[in-house]
N, C-alpha and C positions, 0 to 999 in steps of 0.2 A: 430570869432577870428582865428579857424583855415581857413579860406577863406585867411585874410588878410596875416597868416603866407606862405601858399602856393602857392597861387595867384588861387584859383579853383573857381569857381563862385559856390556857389549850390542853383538852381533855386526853387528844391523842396525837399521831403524825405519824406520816409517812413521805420518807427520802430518799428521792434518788438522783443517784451523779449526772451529769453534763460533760461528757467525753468530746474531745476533740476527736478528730480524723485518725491523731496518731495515739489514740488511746489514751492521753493525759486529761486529768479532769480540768476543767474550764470552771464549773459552780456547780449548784444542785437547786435539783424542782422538789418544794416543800407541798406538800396539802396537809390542812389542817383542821382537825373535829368533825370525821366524818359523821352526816346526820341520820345516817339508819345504821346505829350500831359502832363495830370496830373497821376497820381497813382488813382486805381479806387479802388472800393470794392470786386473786383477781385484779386487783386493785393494786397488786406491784407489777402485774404482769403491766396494767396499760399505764403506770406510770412510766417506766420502763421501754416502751412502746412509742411513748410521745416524746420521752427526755431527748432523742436524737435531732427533733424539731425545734427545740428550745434550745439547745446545741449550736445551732446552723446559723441563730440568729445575729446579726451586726448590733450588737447593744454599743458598742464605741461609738457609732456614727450615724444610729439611726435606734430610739426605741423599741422599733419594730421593724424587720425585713421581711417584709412580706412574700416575699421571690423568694428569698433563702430557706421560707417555713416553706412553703408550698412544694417545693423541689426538696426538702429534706422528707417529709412528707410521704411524697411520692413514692422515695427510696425505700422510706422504710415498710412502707403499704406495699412496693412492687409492684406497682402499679405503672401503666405507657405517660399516662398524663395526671396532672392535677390543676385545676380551672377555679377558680373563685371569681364569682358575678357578684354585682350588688345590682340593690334593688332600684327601678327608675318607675316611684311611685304614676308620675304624672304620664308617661309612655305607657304604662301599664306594661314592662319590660325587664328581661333581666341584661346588664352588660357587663363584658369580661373585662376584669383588673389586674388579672393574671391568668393568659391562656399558650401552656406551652404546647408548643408546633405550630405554633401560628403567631404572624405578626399583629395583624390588625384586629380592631374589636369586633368581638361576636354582640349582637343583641338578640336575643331571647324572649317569644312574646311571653307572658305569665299563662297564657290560654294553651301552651302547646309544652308538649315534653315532659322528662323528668325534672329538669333544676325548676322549670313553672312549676309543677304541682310543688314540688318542695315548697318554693317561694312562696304558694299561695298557703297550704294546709300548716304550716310549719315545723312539721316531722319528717323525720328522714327515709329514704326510700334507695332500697339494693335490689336492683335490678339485675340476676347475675344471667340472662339471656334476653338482650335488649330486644331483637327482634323477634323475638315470640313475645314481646309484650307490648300491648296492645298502648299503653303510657307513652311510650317512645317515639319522641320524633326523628324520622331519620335525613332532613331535607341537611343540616350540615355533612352530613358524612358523603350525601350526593354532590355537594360543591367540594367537598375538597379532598373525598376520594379513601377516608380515612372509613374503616370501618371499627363499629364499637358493640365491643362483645358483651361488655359485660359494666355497670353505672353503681356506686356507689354515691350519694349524696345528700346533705346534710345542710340546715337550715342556719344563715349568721344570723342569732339574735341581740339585738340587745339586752340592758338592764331592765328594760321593761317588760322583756318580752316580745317585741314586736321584732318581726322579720326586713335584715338590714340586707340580707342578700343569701346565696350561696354556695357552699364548699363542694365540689367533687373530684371524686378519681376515677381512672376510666382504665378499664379492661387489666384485671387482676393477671400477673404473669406465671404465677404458681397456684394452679389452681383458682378456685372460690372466694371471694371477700369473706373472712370470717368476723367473730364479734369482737375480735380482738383488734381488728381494724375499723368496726363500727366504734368501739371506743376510741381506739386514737385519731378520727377522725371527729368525731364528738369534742375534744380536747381543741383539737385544731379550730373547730367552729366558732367554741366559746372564745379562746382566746383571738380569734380574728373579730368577734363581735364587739369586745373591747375597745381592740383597737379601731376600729370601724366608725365606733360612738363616739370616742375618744379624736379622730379626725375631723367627725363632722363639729362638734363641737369649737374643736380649735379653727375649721373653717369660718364658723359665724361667730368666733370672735376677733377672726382676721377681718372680716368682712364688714365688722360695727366698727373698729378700728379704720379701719381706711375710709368710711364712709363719713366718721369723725373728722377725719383728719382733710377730708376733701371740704366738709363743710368750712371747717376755719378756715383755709384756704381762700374758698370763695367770699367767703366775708369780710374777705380783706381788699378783695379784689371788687368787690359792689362799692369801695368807699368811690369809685370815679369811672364812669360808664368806659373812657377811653381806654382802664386796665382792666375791663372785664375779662375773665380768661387767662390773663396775665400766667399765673401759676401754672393753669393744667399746661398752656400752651410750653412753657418752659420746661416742665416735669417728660410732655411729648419730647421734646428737644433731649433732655437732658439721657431719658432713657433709649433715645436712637443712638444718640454718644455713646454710650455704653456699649451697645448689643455690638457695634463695628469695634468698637475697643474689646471686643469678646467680655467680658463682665461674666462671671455667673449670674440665673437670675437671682440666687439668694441675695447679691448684692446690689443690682438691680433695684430690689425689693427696698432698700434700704433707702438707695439715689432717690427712689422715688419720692418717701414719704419727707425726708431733707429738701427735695427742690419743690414740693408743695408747700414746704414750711417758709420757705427763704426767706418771705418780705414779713413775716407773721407779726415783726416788731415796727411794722407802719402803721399798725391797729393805733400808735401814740404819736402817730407823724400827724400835723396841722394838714386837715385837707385842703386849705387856701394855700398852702405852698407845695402839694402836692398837684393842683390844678392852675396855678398861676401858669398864665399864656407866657409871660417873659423869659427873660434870663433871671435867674436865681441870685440875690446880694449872696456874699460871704459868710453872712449871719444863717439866709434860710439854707446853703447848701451844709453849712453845719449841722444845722439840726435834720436833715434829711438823711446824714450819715449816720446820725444816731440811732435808725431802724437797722442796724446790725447787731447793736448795742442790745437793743431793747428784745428785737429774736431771739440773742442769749438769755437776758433775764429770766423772758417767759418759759421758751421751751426747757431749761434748765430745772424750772420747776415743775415740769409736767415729768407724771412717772412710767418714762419706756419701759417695756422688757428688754431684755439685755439686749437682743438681738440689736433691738432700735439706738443704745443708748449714747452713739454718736451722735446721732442724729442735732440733737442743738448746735457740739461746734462745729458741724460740716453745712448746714444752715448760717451760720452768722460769719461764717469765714468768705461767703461769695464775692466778699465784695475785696480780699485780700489779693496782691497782686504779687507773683516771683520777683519781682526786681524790689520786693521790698515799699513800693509808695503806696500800698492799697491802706484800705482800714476794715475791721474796727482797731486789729494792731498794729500792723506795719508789720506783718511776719513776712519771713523771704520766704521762695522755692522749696530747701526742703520741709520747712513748717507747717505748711497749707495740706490738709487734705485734699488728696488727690480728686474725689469728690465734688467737694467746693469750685475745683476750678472746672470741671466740668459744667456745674450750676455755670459759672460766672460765665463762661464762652454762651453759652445756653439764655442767658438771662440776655446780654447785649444783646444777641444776634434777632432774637424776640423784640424786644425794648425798640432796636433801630427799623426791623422792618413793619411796625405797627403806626399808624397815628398817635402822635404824641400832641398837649394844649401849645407846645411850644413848635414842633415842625411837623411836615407832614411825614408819610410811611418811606423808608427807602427801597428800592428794589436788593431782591438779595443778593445780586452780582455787587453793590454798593456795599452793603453790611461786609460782604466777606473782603471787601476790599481794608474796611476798619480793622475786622478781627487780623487779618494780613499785619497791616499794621502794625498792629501792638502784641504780636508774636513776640515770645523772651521778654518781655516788659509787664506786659497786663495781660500776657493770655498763655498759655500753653501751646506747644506747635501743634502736638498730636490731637491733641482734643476739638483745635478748628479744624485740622484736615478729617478728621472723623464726623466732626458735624457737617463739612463738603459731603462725604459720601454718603451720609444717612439723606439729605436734602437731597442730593443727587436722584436716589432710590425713590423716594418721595414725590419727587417733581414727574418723574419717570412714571410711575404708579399711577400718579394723578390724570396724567396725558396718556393712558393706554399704553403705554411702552414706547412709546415717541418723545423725542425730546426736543421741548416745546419752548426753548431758548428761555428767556424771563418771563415767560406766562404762566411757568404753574404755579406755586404757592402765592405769588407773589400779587 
């Protein structure tokens, strides 16, 4: 049925279960149309061999667990350790992303050792008496005392072919690495070189993304030399809030790209009433509130991934206030994304100690004196005492660890 749905032919298959810990099946690891031939009894044996690794894995809450293969792995290899490096092209280095018995990262020149020669030739090399061979570096085992009898390890490639890093095991407990555990470490390789390619990928599309999203940002903030920065500086605020509010950074992540957005719908605010030196008539502070308005419009129509896809109304809510007077609605306390009012404490505290065409900058003992203020009305409690402690930390930082009364940010 699925042949006919996809148009795939499958010639042949081989199945095997996905056992939990207490023996119940979990799923199954399919391969399909082997290309020299049928599936042999080879080829159930290392299916068989690897399925315990595929087993281990967190697919609820993560595609890939990389820790849980590596240590499944291990187990079923019997092996002391299992270590995966990737490759650090411009170092000319290899560095651990998984190295148990040790905390900190290892780096690896490419010039030295077994996982270098892997790294560089791109085939795998078992080493089953490291110290009669001549390939082996042994300067980690003199820092940290471990001795390694015996190296298995194996190249992460990609789709291309090219070398993204690599897999090993170290010092077999039964005996000899056999080829049985050359294949299921073979297994392991590939499918870590997926996921590998598969990360980096999703890195530089996080990273054209945010680099987007910085730009709009800034081009909102060049409409008036006196908000240059405006954003990032409030985005800095906004995710100091957070981190004292403990935040995850996934959600962080989120803060971020919403308090870069915040004013995005000033892009249709008159820059003559945006730079007028006065006090504002009732006519221009209306349409300056309409840049909340107009935030939603836009970002509304931009397509997040799900992740993102608050992101408009925690943006165009900064300017709504718990007691109900803010706009663009007039939503109370529990309405407001908890978010937004982070932005909004974030946004003033910026706004007031900055030059402005109409006053000059306040000090920030003055600003906190506002946000004080309008606590339960226009601000959240917690969210100014957390922007106190981030600025705190900050000022602190700035001055060497001394604290430099109103001289540091400010």
């Amino acid at each position: 049925q699925i042949d006919e749905v996809t148009g795939y032919k499958t010639h042949s298959l081989l199945c095997a279960p996905l056992l939990r810990t207490d023996g119940m099946a979990r799923g199954a690891l399919q391969l399909l149309n082997k290309r020299t031939g049928a599936f042999t009894r080879s080829d159930e044996m290392i299916a068989l061999r690897a399925a315990p690794a595929f087993a281990a894995m967190d697919y609820e809450n993560h595609p890939f667990e990389a820790r849980a293969m590596a240590a499944a792995m291990r187990q079923e290899i019997r092996a002391d350790r299992c270590s995966v490096f990737l490759l650090d092209e411009k170092a000319g280095e290899l560095y651990t992303v998984i190295q148990e018995g040790l905390e900190r990262e290892i780096r690896l020149s490419l010039n030295l050792g077994i996982a270098g020669l892997v790294g560089i030739t791109g085939r795998m090399i078992h080493s089953p008496d490291t110290y009669a061979d001549p390939r082996f570096d042994g300067s980690i085992d003199a820092r940290t005392g471990y001795r390694t009898r015996s190296i298995l390890c194996a190249p992460v490639k990609g789709r291309g072919g090219e070398v993204l890093g690599v897999v090993e095991v170290i010092n077999k407990r039964t005996g000899a690495f056999d080829e049985f555990d050359m294949a299921a470490l073979r297994v392991m390789a590939a499918y870590m070189g997926l996921f590998v390619e598969n990360a980096i990928i999703s890195e530089e599309y996080s990273q054209q993304f945010k680099s987007a999203i910085a730009v709009l940002a800034a081009s909102i903030d060049a409409k008036d030399p006196l908000t240059a920065h405006h954003s990032k500086r409030v985005n800095a605020y906004a995710m100091g809030i957070a981190r004292e509010l403990e935040f995850p950074e996934a959600d962080i992540d989120i803060l971020s790209v919403a308090a870069l957005l915040h004013d995005y719908g000033k892009i249709g605010t008159d820059e003559r009433v945006l730079k007028k030196p006065g006090k504002l008539t009732d006519a221009e502070y209306a349409h300056v509130k309409e840049h909340v308005r107009d935030t939603w419009r836009i970002l509304s129509k931009m397509r997040f991934v799900r992740k993102y896809r608050n992101v408009p109304l925690i943006a165009a809510c900064h300017h709504e206030r718990p007691d109900g007077s803010g706009y663009m609605e007039g939503i109370g306390e529990s309405d407001i994304p908890f978010m937004a009012k982070i932005i909004a404490v974030a946004d003033v505290f910026e706004a007031l100690t900055a030059r402005r065409h109409y006053r000059e900058a306040m000090t920030a003992g003055d600003a906190f004196a506002v946000l004080d203020a309008g606590i339960g009305g226009q601000f959240d409690g917690d969210v100014v005492a957390a922007l106190k402690r981030y600025y705190e930390k900050v000022r602190l930082r700035e001055n060497g660890g001394v604290d430099a009364g109103e001289n540091g940010l400010d």
